[in-house]
C-alpha positions in Angstrom: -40.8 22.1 -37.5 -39.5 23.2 -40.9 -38.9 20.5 -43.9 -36.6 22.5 -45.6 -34.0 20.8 -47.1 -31.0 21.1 -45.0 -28.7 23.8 -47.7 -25.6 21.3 -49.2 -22.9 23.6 -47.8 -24.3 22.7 -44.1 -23.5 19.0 -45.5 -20.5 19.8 -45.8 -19.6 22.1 -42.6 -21.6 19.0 -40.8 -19.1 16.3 -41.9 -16.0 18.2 -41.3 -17.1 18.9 -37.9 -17.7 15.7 -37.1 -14.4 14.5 -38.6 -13.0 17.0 -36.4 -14.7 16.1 -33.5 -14.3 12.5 -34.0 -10.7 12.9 -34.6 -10.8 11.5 -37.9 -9.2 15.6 -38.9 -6.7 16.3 -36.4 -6.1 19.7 -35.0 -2.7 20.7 -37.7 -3.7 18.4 -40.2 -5.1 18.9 -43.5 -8.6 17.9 -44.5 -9.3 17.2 -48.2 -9.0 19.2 -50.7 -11.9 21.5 -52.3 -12.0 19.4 -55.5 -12.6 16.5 -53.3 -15.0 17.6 -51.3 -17.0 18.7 -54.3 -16.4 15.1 -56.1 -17.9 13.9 -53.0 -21.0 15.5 -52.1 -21.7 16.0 -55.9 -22.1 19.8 -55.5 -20.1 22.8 -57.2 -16.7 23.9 -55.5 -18.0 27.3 -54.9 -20.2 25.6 -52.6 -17.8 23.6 -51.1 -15.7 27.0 -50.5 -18.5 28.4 -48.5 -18.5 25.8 -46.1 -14.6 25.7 -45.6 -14.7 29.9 -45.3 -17.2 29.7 -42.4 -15.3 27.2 -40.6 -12.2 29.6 -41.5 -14.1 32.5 -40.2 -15.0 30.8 -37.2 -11.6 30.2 -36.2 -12.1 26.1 -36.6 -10.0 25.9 -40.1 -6.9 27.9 -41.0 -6.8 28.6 -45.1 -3.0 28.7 -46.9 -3.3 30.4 -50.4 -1.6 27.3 -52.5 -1.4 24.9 -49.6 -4.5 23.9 -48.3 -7.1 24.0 -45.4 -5.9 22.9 -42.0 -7.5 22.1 -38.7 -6.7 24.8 -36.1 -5.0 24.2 -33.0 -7.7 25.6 -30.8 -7.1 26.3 -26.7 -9.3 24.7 -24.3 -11.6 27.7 -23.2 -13.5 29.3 -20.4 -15.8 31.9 -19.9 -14.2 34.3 -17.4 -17.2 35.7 -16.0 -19.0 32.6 -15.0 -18.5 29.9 -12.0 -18.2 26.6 -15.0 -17.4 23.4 -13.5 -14.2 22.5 -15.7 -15.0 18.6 -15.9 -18.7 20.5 -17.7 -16.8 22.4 -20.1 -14.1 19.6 -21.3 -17.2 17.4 -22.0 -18.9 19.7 -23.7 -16.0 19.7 -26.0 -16.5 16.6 -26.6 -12.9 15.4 -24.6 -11.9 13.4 -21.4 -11.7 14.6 -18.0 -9.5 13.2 -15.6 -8.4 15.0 -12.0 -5.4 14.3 -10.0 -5.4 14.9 -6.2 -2.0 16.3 -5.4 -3.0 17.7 -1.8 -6.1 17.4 0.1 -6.1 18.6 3.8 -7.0 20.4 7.1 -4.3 23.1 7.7 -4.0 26.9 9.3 -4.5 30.0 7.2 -1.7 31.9 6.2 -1.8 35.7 6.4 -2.3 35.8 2.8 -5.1 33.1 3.0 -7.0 34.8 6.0 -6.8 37.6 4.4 -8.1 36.8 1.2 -11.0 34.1 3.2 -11.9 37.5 5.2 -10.8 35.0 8.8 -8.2 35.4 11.3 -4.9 33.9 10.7 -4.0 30.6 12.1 -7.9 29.7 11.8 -8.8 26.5 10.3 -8.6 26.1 6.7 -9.5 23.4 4.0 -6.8 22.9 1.4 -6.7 21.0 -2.2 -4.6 21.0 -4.9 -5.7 19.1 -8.0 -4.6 18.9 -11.5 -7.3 18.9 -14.4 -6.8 17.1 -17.7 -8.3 17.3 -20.7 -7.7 14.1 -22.9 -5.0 13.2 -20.8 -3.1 16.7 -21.0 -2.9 18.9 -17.8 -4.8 22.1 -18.6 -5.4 23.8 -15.0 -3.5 23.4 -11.5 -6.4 24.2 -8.8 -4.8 25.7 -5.4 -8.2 26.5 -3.9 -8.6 27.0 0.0 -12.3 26.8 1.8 -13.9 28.2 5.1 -14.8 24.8 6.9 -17.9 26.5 8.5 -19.3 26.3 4.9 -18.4 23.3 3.7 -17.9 20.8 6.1 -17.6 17.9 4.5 -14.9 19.1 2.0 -12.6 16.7 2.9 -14.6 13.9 2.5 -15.2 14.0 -1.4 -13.3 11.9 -3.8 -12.5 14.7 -5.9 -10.9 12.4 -8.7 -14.7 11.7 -9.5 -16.4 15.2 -8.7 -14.9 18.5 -9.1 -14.9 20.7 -6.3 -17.1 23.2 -7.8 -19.8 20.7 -8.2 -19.3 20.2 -4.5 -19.5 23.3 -3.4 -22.3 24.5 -5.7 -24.2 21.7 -4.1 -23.3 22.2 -0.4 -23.6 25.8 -0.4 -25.1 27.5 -3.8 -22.1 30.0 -5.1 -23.8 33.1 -5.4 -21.1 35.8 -6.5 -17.2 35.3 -7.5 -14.6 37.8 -7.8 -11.9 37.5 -10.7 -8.8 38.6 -11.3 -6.4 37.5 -14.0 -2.2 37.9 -14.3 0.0 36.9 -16.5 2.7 34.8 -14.6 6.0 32.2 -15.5 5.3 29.2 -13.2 6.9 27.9 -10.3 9.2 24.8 -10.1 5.7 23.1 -8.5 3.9 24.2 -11.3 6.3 23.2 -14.1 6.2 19.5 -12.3 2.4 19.1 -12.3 1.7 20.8 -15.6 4.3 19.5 -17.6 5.7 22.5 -18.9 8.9 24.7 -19.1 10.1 27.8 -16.8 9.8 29.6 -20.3 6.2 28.9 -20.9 3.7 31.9 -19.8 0.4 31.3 -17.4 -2.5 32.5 -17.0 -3.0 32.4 -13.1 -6.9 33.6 -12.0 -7.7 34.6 -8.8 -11.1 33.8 -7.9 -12.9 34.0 -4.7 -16.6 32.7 -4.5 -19.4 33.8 -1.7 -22.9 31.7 -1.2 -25.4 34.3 0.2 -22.9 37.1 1.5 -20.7 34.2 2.7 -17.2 34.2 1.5 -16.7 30.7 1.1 -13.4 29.6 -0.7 -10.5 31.0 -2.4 -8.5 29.6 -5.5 -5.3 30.0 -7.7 -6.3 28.6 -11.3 -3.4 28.1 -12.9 -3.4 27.2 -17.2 -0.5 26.7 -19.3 -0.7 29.9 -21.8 -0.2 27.9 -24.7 -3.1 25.7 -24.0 -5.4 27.6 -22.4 -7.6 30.9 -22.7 -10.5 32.9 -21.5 -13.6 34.4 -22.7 -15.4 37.3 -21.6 -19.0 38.7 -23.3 -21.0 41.6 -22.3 -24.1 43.0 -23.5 -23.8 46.5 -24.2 -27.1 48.4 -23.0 -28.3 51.0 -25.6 
């Protein structure tokens, strides 16, 4: 392990991300000034202005030429290419999951469901619909529909204190998942449960997940636009 001194404009990114993440710096608000910052770390305001332009650059701070340094207003994110369990990635951000169970039932497959489930119609189906919040703000509605034969017990979980990802990678390992994304106004069901306007824009994904060949389960994850967004990254073989 090195014993290099830690360089002071780390100090500096250090304590503004843990104001930031202990909500002493608010997503809009200002942190201090540079002239501040300097007084208070004793260093020179060139250093404190490479620790601020870092943060800038990484999308955490938003600079204003004669105003000030302000915490951005950053989206709850998730990578699009990956099977994340949502209650994982909130915490990770250092926020509050909560889940409410709006639906959570035995039911037969619609055409559209059969189809997309790869079953006949009018075959047995396991349906839930469960809100997500993060900090107390609804950030995903989660219309997801499962083959019974591969997860029997589906309807047993309490799924206010496990997600059903977590379930299902632990009954039956998800394996593959197929994605696509649209850009959609919401419904009057989803205005209700995600407390927005007919106005605001989605993001609805498709996704359907297999264990082993097995097409297990199929889900509508709908996110309020404006608080929500995905990530994709892919290595580009040379």
């Amino acid at each position: 392990m090195s014993d290099a001194p830690q360089p002071r404009y780390q100090r500096i990114k250090d304590y503004i991300l843990s104001g930031i993440r202990d909500r002493h710096f608010l997503p809009g608000c200002k942190i201090p000034p540079e002239l501040e910052l300097a007084r208070q770390f004793g260093v020179s305001r060139m250093t404190v202005n490479k620790a601020v332009r870092d943060l800038a650059e990484a999308g955490i701070l938003l600079r204003f030429a004669g105003d000030g340094t302000y915490v951005a207003e950053r989206k709850a994110e998730s990578p699009l290419l990956d099977i994340n369990n949502i209650a994982a990635e909130i915490e990770a951000r250092g926020h509050g999951h909560t889940a409410q169970v709006i639906l959570l039932e035995a039911l037969p497959a619609s055409e559209e469901v059969a189809l997309r489930l790869s079953m006949r119609a009018g075959g047995l189906v396991y349906h839930s619909l469960i809100v997500h919040f993060e900090d107390e703000v609804p950030i995903q509605l989660e219309d997801r529909y499962v083959n019974p034969a591969f997860a029997p017990d589906y309807l047993k979980q309490d799924f206010c204190e496990r997600t059903p990802n977590d379930y299902l990678m632990q009954s039956c390992p998800l394996t593959d998942i197929e994605h696509s994304v649209e850009a959609v106004l919401p419904g009057v069901a989803e205005q209700a449960l995600l407390g927005i306007s007919a106005a605001e824009p989605c993001l609805l994904v498709l996704r359907r997940t297999w264990s082993h060949k097995k097409l297990v389960s199929f889900a509508r994850l709908t996110h309020p636009g404006l608080r929500y967004k995905l990530r994709s990254q892919t290595r580009v073989k040379k």
